[in-house]
Backbone as CSV, one residue per row, in Angstrom:
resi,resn,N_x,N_y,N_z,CA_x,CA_y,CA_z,C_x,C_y,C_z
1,UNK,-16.607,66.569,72.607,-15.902,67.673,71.942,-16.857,68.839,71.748
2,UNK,-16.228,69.716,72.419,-17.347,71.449,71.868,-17.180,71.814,70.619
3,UNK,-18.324,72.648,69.858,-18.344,72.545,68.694,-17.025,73.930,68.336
4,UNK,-16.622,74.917,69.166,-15.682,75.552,69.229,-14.167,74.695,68.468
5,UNK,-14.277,73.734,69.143,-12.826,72.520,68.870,-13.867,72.158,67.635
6,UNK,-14.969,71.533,67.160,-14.329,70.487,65.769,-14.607,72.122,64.763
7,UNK,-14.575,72.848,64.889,-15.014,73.896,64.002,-13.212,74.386,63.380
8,UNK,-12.470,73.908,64.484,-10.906,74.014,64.116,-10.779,72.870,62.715
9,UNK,-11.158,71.583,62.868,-11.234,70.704,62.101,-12.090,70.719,60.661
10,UNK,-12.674,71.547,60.699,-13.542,71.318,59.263,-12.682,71.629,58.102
11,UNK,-11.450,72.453,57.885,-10.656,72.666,56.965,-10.210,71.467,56.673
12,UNK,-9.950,70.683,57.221,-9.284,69.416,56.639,-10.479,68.253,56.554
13,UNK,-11.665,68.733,56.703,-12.437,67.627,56.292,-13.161,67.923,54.681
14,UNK,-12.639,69.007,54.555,-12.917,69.861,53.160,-12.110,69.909,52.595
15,UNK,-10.723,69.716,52.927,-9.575,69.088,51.971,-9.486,68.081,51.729
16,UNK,-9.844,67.127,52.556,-9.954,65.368,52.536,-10.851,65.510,51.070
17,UNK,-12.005,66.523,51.308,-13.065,66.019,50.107,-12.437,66.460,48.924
18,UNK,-11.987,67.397,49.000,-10.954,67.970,47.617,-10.291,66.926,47.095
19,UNK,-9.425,66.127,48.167,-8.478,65.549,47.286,-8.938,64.125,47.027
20,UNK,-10.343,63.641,47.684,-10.958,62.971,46.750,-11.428,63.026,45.363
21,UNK,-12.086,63.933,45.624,-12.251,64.897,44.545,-11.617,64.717,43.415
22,UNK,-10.243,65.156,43.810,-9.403,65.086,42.677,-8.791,63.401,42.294
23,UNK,-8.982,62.659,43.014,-8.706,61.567,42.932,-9.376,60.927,41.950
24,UNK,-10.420,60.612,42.451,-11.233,60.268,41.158,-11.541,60.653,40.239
25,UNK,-11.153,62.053,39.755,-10.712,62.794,38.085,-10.002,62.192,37.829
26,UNK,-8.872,62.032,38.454,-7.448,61.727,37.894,-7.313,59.886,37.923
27,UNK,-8.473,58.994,38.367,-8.753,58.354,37.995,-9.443,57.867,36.716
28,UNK,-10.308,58.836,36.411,-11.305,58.555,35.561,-10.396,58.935,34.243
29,UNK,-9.833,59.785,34.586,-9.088,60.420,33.315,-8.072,59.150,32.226
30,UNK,-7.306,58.118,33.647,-6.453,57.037,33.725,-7.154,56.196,32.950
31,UNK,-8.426,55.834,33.543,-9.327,54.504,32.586,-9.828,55.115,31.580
32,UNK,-9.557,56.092,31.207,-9.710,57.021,29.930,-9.269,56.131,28.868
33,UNK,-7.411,56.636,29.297,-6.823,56.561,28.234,-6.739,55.372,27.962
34,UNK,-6.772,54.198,29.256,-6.376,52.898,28.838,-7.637,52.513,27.803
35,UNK,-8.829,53.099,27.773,-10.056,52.220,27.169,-9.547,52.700,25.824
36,UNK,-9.233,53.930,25.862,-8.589,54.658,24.148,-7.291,54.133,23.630
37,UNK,-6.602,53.315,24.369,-5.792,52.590,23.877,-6.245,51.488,23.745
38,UNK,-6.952,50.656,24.414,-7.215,49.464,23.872,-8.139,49.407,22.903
39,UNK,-9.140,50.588,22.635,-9.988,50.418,21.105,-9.204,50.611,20.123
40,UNK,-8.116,50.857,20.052,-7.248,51.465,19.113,-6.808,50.385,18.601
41,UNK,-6.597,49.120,19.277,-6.491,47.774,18.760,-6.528,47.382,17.541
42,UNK,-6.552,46.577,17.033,-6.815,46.179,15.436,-8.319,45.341,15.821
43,UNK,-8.236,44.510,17.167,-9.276,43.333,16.970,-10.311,44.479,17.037
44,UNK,-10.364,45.501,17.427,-12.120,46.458,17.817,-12.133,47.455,16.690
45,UNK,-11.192,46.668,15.223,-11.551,47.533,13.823,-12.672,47.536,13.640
46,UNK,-13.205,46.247,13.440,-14.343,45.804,12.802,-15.764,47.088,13.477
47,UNK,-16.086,47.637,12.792,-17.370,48.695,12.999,-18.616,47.706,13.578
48,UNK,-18.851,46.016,13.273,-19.898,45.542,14.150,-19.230,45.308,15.107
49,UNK,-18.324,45.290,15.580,-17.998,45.140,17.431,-18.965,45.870,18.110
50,UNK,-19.326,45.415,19.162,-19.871,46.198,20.241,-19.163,47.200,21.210
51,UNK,-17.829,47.004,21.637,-17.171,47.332,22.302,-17.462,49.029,22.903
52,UNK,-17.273,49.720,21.333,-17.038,51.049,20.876,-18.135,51.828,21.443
53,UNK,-19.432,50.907,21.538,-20.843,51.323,22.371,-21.425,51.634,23.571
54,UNK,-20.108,50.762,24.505,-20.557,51.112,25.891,-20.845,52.502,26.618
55,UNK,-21.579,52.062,27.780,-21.927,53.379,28.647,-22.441,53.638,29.381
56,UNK,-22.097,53.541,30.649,-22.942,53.328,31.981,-23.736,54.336,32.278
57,UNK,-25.417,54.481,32.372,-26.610,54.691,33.199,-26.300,54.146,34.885
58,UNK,-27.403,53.256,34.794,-27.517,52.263,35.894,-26.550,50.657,35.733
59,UNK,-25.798,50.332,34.410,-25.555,48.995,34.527,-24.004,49.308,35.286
60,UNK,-23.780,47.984,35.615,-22.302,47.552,36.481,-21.313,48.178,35.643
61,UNK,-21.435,48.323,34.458,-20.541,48.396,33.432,-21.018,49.311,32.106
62,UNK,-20.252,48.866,30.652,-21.184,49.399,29.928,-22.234,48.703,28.923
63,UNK,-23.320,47.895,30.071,-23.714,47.444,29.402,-25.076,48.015,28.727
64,UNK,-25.285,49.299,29.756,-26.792,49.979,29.191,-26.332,50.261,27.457
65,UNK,-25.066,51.036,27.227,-24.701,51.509,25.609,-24.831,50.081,24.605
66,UNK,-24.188,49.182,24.998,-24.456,47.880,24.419,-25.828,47.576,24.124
67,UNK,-26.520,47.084,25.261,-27.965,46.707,24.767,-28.609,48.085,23.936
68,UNK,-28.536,48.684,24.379,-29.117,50.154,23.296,-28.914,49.650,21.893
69,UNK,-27.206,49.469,21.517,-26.826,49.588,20.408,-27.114,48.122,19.301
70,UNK,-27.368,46.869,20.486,-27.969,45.968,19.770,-29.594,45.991,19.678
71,UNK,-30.324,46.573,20.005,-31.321,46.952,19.604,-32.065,48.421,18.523
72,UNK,-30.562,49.035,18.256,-30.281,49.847,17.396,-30.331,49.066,16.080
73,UNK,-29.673,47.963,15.783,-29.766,46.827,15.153,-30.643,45.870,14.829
74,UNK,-31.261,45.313,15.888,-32.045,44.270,15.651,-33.740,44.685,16.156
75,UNK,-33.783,46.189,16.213,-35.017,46.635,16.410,-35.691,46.095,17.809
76,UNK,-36.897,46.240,18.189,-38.115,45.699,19.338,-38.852,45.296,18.544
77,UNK,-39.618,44.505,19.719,-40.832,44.488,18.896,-42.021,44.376,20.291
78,UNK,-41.402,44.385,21.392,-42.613,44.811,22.595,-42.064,45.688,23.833
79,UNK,-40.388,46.113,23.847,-39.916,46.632,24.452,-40.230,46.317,25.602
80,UNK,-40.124,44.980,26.143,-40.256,44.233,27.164,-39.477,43.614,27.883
81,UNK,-38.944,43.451,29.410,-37.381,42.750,29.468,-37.861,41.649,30.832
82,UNK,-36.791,41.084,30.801,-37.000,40.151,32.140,-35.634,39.959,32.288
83,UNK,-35.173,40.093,33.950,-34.050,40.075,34.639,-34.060,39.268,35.832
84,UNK,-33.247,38.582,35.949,-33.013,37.787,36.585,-31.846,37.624,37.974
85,UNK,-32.117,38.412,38.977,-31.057,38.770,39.899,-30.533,40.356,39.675
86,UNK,-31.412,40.796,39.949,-31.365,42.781,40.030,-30.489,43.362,41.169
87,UNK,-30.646,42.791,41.960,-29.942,43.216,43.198,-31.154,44.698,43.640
88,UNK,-30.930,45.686,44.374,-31.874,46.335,44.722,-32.340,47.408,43.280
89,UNK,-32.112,47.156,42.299,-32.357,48.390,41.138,-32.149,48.752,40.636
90,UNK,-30.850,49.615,41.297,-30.206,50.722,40.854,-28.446,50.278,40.022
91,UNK,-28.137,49.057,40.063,-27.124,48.931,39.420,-27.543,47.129,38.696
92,UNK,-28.464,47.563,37.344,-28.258,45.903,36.440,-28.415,46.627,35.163
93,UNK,-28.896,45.742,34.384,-29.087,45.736,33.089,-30.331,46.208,32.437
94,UNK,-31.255,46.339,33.179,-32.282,46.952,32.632,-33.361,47.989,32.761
95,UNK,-32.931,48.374,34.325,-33.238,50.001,34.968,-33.373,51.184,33.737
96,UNK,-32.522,51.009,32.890,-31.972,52.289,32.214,-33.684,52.108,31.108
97,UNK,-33.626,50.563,30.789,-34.821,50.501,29.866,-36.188,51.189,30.507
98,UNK,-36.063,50.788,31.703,-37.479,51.195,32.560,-37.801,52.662,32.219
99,UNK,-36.597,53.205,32.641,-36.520,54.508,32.716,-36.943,55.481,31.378
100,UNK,-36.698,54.452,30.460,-37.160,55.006,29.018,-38.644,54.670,28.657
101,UNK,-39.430,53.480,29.921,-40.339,53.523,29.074,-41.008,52.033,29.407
102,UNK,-39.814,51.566,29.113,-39.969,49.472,28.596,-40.741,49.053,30.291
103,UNK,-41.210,48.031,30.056,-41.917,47.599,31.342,-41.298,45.938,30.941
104,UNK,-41.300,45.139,32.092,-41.103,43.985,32.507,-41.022,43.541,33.584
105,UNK,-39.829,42.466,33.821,-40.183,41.487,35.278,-39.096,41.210,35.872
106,UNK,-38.812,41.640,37.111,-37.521,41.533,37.916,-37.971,40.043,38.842
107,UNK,-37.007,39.633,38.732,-36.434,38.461,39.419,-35.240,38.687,40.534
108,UNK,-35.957,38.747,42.279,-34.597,38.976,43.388,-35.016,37.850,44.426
109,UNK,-34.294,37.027,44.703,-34.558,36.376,45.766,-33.764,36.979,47.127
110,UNK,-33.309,38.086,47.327,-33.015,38.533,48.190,-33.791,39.333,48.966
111,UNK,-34.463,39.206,50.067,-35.544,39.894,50.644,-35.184,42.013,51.263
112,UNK,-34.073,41.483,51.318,-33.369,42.851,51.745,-33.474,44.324,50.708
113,UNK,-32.703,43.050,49.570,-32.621,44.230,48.253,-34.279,44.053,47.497
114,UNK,-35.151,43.104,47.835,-36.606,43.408,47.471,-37.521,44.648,47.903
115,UNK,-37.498,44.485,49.362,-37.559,45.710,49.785,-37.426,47.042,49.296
116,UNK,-35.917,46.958,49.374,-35.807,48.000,48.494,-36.378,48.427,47.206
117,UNK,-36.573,47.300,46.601,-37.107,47.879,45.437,-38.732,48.211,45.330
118,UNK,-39.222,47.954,46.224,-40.729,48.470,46.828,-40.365,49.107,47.056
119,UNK,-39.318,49.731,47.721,-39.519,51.854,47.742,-39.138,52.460,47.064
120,UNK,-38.073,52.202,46.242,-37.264,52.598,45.272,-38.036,52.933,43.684
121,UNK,-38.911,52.040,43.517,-39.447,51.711,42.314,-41.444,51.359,42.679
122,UNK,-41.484,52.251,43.680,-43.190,51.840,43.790,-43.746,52.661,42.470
123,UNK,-43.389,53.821,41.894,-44.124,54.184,40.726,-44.504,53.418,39.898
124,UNK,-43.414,52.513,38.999,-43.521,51.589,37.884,-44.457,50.572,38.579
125,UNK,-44.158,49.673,40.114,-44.428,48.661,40.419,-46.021,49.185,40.552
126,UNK,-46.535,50.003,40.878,-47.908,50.851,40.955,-48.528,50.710,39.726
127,UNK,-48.047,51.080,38.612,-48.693,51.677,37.414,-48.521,50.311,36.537
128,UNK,-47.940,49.070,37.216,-47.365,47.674,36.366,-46.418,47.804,35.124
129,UNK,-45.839,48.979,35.191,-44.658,48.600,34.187,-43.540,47.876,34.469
130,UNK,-43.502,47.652,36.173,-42.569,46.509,36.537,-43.724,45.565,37.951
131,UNK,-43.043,44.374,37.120,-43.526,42.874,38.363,-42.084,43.092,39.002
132,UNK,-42.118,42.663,40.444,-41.311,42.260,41.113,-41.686,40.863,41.402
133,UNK,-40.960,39.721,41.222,-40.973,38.109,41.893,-39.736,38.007,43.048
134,UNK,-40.178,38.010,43.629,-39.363,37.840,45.393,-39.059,36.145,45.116
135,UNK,-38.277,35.835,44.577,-38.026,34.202,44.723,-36.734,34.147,44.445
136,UNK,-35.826,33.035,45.401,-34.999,32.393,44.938,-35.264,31.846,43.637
137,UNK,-34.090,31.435,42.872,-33.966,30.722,41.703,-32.812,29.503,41.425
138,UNK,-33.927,28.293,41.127,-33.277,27.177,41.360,-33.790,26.623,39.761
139,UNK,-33.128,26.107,39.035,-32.843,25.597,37.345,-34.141,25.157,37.203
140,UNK,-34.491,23.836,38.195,-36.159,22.779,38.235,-37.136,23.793,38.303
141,UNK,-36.971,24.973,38.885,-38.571,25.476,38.765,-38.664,26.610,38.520
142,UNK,-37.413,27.328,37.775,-37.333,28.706,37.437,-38.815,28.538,35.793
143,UNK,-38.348,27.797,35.240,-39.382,28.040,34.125,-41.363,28.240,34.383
144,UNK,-41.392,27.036,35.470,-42.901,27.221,35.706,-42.660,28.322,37.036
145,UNK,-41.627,29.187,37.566,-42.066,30.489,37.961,-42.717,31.379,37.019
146,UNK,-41.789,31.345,36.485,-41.883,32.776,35.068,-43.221,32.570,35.065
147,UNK,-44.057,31.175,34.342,-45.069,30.968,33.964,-46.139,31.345,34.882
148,UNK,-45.698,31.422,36.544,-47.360,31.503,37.088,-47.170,33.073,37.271
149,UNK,-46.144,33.817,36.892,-46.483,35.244,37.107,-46.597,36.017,35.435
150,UNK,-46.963,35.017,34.464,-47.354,35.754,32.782,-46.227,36.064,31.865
151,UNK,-45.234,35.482,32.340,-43.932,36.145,32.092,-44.127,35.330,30.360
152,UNK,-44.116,36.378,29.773,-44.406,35.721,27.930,-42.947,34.830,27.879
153,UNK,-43.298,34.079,26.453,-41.918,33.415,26.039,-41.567,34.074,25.265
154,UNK,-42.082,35.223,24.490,-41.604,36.369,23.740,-41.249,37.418,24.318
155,UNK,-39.863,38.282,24.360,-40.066,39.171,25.010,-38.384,39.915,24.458
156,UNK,-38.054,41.131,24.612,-37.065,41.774,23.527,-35.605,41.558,24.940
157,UNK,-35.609,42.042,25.934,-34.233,41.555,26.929,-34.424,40.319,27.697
158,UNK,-33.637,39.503,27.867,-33.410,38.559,28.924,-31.815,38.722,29.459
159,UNK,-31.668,39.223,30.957,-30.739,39.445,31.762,-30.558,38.715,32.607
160,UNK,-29.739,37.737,32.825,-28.996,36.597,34.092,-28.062,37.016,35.063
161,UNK,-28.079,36.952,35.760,-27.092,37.138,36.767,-27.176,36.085,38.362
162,UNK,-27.160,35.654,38.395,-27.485,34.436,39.598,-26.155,33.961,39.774
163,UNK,-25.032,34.435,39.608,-23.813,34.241,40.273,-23.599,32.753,40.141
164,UNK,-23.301,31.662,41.050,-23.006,30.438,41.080,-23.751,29.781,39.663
165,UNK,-25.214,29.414,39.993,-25.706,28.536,38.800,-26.389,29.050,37.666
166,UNK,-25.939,30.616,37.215,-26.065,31.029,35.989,-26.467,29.473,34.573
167,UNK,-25.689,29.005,34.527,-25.688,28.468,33.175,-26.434,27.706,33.182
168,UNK,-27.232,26.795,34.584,-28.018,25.776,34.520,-29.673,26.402,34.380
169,UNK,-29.921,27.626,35.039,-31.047,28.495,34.993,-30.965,28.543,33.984
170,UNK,-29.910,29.151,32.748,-30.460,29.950,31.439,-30.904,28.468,30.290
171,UNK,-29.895,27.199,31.290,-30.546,26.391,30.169,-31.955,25.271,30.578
172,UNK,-32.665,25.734,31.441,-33.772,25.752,31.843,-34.635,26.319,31.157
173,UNK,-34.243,27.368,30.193,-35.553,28.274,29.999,-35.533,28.285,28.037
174,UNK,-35.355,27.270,28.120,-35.634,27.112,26.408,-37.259,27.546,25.683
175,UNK,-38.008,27.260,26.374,-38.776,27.394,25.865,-39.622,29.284,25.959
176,UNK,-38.406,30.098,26.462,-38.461,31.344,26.271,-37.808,31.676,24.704
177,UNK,-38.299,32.658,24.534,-37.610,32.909,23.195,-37.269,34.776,23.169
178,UNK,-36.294,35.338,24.288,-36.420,36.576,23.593,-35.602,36.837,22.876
179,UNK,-35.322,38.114,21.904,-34.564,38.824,21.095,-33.355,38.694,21.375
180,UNK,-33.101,38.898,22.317,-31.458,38.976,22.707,-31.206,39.096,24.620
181,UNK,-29.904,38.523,25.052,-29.655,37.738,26.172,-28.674,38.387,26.854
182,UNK,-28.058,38.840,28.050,-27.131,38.947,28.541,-27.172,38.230,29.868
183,UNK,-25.850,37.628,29.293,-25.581,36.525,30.780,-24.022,36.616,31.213
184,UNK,-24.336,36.588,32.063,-23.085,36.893,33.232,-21.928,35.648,32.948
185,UNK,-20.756,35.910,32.708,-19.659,34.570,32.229,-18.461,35.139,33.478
186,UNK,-17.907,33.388,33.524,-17.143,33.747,34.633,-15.379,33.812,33.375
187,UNK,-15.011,35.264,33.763,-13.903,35.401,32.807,-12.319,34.473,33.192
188,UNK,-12.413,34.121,34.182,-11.034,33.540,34.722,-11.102,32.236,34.137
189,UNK,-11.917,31.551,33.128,-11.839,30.253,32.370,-11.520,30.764,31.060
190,UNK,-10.153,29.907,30.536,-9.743,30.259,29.604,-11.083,30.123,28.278
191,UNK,-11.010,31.241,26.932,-12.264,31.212,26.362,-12.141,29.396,25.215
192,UNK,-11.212,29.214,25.508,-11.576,27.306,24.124,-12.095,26.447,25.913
193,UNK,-12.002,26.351,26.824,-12.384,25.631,27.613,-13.712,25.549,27.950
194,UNK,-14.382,24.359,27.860,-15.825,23.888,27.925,-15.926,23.724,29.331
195,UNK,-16.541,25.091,30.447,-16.264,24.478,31.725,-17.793,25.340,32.760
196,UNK,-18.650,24.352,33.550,-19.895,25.192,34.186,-19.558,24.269,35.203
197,UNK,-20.091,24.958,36.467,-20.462,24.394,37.861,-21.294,23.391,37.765
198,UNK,-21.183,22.101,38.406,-22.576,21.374,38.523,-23.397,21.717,38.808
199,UNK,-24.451,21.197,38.492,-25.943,22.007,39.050,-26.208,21.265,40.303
200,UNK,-26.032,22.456,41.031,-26.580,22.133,42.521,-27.126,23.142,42.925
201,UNK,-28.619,23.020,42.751,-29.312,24.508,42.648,-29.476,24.769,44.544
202,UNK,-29.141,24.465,45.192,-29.055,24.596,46.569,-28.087,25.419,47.284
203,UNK,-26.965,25.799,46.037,-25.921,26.098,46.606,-25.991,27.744,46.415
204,UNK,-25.133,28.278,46.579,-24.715,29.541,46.576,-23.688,30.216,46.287
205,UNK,-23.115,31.039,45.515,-22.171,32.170,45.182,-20.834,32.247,46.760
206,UNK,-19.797,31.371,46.519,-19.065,31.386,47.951,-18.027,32.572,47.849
207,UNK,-18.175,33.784,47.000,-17.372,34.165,46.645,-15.895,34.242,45.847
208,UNK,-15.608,32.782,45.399,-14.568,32.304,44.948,-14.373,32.708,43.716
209,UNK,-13.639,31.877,42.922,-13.724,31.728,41.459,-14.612,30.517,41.116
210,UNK,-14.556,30.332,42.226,-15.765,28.916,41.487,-17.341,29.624,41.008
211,UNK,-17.672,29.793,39.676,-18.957,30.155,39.852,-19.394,29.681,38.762
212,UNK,-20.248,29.907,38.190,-20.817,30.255,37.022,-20.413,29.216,35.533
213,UNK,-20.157,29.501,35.015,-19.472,28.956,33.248,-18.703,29.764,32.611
214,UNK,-17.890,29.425,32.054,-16.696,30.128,31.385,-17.630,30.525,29.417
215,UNK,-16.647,31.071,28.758,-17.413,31.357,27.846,-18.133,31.095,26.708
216,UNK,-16.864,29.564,26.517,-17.040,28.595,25.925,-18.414,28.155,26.176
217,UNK,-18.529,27.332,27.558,-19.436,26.671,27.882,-21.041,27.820,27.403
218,UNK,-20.720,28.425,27.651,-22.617,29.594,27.262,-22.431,29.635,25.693
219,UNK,-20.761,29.989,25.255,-21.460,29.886,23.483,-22.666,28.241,23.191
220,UNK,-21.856,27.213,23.508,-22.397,26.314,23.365,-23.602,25.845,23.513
221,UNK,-24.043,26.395,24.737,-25.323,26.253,25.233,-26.185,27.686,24.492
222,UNK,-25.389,28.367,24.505,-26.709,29.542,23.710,-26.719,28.929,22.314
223,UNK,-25.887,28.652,21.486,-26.000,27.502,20.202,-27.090,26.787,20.271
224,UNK,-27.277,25.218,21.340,-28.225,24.780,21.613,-29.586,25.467,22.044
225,UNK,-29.828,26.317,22.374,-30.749,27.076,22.052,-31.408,28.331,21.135
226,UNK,-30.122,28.202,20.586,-30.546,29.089,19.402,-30.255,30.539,19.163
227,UNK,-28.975,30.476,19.869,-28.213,32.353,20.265,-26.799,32.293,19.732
228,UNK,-26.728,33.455,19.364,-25.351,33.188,18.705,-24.942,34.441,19.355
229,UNK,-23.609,34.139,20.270,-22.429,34.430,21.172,-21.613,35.968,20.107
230,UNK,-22.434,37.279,20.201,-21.900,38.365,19.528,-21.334,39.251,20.144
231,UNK,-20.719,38.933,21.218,-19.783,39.873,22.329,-20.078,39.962,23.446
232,UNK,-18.839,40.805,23.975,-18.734,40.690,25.676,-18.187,41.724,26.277
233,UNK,-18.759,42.003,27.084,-18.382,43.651,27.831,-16.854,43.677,28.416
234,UNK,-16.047,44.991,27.886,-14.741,44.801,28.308,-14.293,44.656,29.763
235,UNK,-15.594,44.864,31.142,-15.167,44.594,32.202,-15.003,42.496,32.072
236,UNK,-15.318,42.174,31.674,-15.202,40.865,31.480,-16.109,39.836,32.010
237,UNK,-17.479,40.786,32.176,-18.336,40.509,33.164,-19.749,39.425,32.463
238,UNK,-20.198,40.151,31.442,-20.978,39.949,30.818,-20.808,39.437,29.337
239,UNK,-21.504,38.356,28.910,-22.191,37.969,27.556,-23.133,38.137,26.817
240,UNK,-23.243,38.504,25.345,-24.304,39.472,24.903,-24.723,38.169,23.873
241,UNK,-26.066,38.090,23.624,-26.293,36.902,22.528,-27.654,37.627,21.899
242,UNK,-27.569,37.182,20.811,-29.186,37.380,20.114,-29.431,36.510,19.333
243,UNK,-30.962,36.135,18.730,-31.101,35.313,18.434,-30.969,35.199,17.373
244,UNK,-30.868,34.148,16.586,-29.887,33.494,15.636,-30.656,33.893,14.372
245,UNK,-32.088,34.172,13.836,-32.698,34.904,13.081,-32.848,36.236,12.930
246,UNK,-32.153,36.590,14.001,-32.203,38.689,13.920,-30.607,38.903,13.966
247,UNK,-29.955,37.771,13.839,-28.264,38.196,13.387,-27.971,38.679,12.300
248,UNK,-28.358,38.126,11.056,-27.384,38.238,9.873,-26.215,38.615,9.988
249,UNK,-26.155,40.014,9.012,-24.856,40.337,9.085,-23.958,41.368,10.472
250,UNK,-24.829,41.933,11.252,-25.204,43.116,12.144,-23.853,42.995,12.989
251,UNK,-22.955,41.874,13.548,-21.959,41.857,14.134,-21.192,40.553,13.851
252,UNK,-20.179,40.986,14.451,-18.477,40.613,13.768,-18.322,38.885,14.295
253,UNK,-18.492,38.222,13.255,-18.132,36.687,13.380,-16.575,36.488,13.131
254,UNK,-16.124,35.330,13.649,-16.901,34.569,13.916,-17.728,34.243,15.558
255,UNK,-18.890,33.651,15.965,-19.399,33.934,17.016,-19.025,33.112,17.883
256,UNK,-17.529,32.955,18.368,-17.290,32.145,19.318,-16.786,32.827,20.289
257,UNK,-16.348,31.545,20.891,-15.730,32.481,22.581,-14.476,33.020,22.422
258,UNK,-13.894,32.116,21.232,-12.045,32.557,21.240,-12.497,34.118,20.423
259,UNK,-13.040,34.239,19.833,-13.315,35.610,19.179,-13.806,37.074,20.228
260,UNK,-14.715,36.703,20.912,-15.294,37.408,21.916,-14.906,37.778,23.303
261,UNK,-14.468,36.662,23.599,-13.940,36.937,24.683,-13.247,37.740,25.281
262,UNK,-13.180,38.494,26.400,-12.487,39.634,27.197,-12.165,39.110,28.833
263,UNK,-10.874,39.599,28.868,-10.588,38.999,30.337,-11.026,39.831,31.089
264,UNK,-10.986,39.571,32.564,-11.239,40.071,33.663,-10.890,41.164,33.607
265,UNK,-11.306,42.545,33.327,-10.962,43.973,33.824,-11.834,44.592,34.684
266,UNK,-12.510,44.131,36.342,-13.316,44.416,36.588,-13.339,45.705,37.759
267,UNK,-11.943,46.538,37.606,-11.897,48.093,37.759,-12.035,48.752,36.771
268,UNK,-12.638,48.602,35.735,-13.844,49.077,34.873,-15.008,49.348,35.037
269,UNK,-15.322,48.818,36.190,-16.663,48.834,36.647,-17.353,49.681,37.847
270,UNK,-16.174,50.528,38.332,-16.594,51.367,39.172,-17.139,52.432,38.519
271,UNK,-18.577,52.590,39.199,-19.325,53.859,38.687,-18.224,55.301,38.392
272,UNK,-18.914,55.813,37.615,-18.137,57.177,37.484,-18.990,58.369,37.790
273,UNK,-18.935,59.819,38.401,-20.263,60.456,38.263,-20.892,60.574,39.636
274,UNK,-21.985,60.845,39.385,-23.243,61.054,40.870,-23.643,59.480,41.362
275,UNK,-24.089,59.267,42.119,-24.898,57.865,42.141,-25.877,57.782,42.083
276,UNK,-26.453,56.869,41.473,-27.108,56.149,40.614,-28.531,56.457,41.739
277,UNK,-30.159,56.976,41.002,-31.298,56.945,41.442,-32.311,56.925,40.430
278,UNK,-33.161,56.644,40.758,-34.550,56.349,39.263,-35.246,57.791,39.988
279,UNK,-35.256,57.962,40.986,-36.114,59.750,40.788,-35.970,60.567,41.828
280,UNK,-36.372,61.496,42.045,-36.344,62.741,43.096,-37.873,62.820,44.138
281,UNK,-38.150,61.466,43.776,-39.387,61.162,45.064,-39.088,61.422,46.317
């Protein structure tokens, strides 16, 4: 094609963008109102809900406003995080902290999205405000990983995401102790049902509904370790816990799953805005 002919065509490739454009206003505008109707609720009276806090940076969802706002609460005390399944960076749970400052330890066993984060993030990884660990993660030896790369048992975020065997990793790591937890719950299990994947740390995320633990099952297990189950992001994605001595009164009991729980809304989770970068390198 001569550039004479597509030069006929560019009007409509500039309307195409328009009425994207406008599409996704008139999207954003839509999950507006529904989020302003559903806080309007009676259950998201209570002023310790988290709900009211969200706000996407870099997380899937809103979980950057959340963790902010429980540490608005329950203070730092080394502004330190460890994450567990980052994917390449730019869309988890604790980018937004980096970005403010906090240094810690990413966990990707994906070599692709590792990469990436060697180019993406060589400043921090340069200056050591972030470790990268290139490893799969399997329940038996996630704890003496942490350990041969310094990873403290004190430390203010711990972020999960490992898709399939979430619940058997997080209950591997007892003898970590940070401030407060977000772990990934699979929302399609009703919240009174006690229900996790076997541990078969070999396996993998098949895309299904089979994954992970329902919400029940993580209150329980964060109980047994010493977390008490204080909400859950309205995409239905995530579980927020802190530890059971920096609770008191700070959010809305009681701390179970039938209380917390949020179903699956996970067209909530499409970014809104520019996309997502840590700098202009």
């Amino acid at each position: 094609m001569r550039i004479d002919e597509l030069g006929g065509r560019l009007p409509i490739v500039r309307d195409l963008k328009r009425v994207r454009s406008e599409l996704e206003t008139l999207r954003a505008a839509r999950i507006r109102e529904y989020l302003d109707r559903l806080l309007a609720g009676e259950r998201y009276a209570d002023p310790r809900r988290l709900a009211r806090h969200e706000a996407q940076v870099f997380s899937q969802g809103g979980e950057d406003g959340t963790i902010a706002e429980i540490f608005r609460r329950i203070g730092t005390a080394s502004r330190t995080f460890l994450e567990i399944g980052v994917g390449d960076g730019l869309e988890n749970n604790t980018t937004f902290l980096l970005w403010q400052g906090w240094s810690g330890w990413w966990v990707e066993g994906n070599g692709e999205y590792a990469a990436r984060i060697r180019g993406t993030f060589r400043a921090p990884l340069a200056e050591g405000k972030l470790t990268l660990i290139e490893s799969f993660v399997r329940s038996g030896e996630v704890a003496g990983l942490l350990e041969r790369h310094h990873v403290p048992a004190e430390h203010d975020l711990f972020s999960l995401d490992i898709d399939r065997n979430t619940y058997w990793a997080w209950a591997a790591l007892g003898k970590f102790r940070p401030r407060a937890a977000v772990i990934e719950y699979n929302a399609s299990i009703p919240p009174e049902v006690d229900w996790k994947v076997e541990d078969r740390p070999e396996r993998a995320w098949n895309g299904s509904v089979y994954f992970g633990a329902g919400l029940k099952a993580l209150e329980n297990l964060g109980r047994e370790l010493g977390y008490s189950l204080v909400g859950c992001g309205l995409t239905g994605a995530n579980a927020f816990f802190v530890r059971d001595d920096l609770v008191g009164d700070r959010f809305a009991p009681p701390y179970t799953a039938e209380n917390h729980y949020e179903p699956p809304r996970y067209f909530l989770a499409r970014r809104q805005g520019h996309p997502a970068g840590f700098s202009d390198d």
